[in-house]
N, C-alpha and C positions, 0 to 999 in steps of 0.2 A: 484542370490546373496542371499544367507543365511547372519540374523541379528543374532546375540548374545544375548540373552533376558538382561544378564548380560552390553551389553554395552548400549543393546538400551532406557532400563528402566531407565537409570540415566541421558541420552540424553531429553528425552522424557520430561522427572518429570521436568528436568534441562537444559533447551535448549540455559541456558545465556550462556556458556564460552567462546566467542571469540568475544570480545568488535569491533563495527563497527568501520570504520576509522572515523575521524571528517572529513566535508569536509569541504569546505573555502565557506562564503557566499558571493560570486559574485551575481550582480547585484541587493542584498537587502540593503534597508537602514531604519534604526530604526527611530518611529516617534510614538506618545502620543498614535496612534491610534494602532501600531505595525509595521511589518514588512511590507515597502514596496517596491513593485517589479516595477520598474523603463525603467527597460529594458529585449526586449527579451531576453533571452541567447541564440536562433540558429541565429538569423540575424540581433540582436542589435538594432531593433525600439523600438522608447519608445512607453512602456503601462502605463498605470495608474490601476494597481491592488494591493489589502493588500495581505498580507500573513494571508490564514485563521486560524485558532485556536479554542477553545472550545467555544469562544464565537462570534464566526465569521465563520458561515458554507461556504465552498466552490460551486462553483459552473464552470460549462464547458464555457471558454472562448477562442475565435479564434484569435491569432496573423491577424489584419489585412494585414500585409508585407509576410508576410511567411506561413502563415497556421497554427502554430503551438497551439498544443488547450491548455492550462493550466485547473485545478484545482484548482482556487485561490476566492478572494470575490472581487466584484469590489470598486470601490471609490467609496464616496459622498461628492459632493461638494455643498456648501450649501441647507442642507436638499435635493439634485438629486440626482439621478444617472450620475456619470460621465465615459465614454467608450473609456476614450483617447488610442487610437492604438487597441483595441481590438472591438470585436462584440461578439452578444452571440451565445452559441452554445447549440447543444445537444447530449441526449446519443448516438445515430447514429456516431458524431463526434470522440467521446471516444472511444466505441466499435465500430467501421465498422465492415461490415459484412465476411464475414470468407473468400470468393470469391475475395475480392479484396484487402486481405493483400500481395498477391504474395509472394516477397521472404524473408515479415518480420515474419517468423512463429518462435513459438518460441519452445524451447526444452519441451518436455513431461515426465511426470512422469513415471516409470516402475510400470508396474502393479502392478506384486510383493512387491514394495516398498508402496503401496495405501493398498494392501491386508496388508501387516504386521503392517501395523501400525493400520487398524482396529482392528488384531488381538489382538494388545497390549494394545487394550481403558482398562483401569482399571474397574472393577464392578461397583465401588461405580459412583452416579453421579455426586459427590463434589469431587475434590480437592486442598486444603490449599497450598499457597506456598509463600514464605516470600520473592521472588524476583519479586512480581508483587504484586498490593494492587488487594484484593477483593476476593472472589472463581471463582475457575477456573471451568469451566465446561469442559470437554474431549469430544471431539467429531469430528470427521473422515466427511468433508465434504466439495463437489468441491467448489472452487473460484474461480473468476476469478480477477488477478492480474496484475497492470499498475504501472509498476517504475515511477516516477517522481523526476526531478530532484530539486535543490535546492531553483528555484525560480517556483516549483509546474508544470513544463512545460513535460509534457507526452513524456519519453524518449523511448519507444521501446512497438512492438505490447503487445498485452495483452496475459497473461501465466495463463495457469491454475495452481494452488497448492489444497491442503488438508489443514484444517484447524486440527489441532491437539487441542488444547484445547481453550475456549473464555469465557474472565472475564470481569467484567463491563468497567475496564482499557483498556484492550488491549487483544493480542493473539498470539498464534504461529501459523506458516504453517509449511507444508511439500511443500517447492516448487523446481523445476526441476532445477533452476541453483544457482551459487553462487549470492550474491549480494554485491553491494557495494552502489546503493541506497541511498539517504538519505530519500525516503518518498515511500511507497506501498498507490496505491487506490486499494481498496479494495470490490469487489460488490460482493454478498450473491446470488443472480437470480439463479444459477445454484442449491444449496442446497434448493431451497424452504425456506430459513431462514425467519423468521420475524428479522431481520437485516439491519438498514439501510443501503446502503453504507457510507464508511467511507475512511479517510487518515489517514495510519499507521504509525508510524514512527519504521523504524526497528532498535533493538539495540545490537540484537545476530545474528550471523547465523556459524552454526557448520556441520559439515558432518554427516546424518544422513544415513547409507544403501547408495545407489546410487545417493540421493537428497539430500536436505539442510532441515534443522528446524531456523526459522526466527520466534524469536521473537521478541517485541516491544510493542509499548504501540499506545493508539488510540490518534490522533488529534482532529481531527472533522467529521461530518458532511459533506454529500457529497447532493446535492440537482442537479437532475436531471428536 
């Protein structure tokens, strides 16, 4: 598949045009401290987890009932730690290893599509852009990519994308399918980045070549 320099460049520079759907906040409920997550969403046990944010780093937590591992920050209950329905977990959890995803593999990027969009980093190492605060820095490099759903609960195996540009705020990918997502975790290990992992929140995603350009803005803090 041949790109358009003409289409790809205004895609690239300009990755917002096609506004994410809203989705409905099942199983969170608002409280002084912020969002909290009450219940699982695959099998409906209660947990006692916040919804993280910029001042509440997430971390890997395991549905005791069902397995299911979240992304989220735990409670405290007076000055504790409280783990109502969850345990803790780790990046093994998050990532398992490649041999025992069986048939949850996820769609891959076209070479091609990895190559042209190296092709098309801009010279300069700065780029200005008025739909994200901060400078963007352009830069072509693997991730590794975890949908999460809306109460932070890890919906489908892990996908690799291309990071296309990253600002203090946030960042776009080039990732292999469409999304509807309401949150990316996001971990740098493949690029060698000094980048922490983080949760993204995506707010574009457009057809870019073969793959999608998803951008959004960062949450938090991911503490493995």
């Amino acid at each position: 598949m041949v790109w358009q320099a003409e289409r790809f460049y205004p895609l690239r520079l300009n990755p917002l045009d096609a506004p994410m759907k809203q989705l409905p906040t099942r199983n969170l409920r608002r409280s002084a401290k912020g969002g909290l997550i009450e219940h699982c969403g695959q099998c409906g046990a209660r947990v006692a987890l916040l919804q993280p944010s910029a001042v509440l780093d997430a971390s890997p937590w395991k549905c005791r009932t069902c397995g299911s591992i979240f992304l989220a920050t735990p409670e405290r209950r007076e000055g504790s730690l409280f783990r109502g329905g969850v345990i803790a977990a780790g990046y093994s959890d998050v990532f398992p290893p490649l041999e025992f995803s069986g048939d949850l593999r996820r769609a891959t990027l076209l070479h091609a599509d990895v190559m042209q969009l190296k092709r098309c980093m801009p010279p300069r190492s700065e780029v200005q852009h008025d739909l994200r605060q901060g400078v963007r820095h352009p830069i072509a490099a693997p991730v590794t990519v975890l949908s999460l759903e809306e109460d932070f609960r890890i919906l489908a195996a892990p996908a690799t994308a291309y990071t296309i540009d990253v600002s203090c705020g946030g960042l776009s990918l080039l990732h292999p399918e469409p999304t509807t997502a309401p949150y990316f975790a996001v971990d740098f290990s493949l690029a060698s980045l000094s980048i922490p992992p983080v949760i993204f929140r995506p707010k574009r995603c457009s057809r870019l070549g073969a793959a999608y350009a998803v951008a959004g803005e960062f949450v938090c803090r991911v503490n493995y």
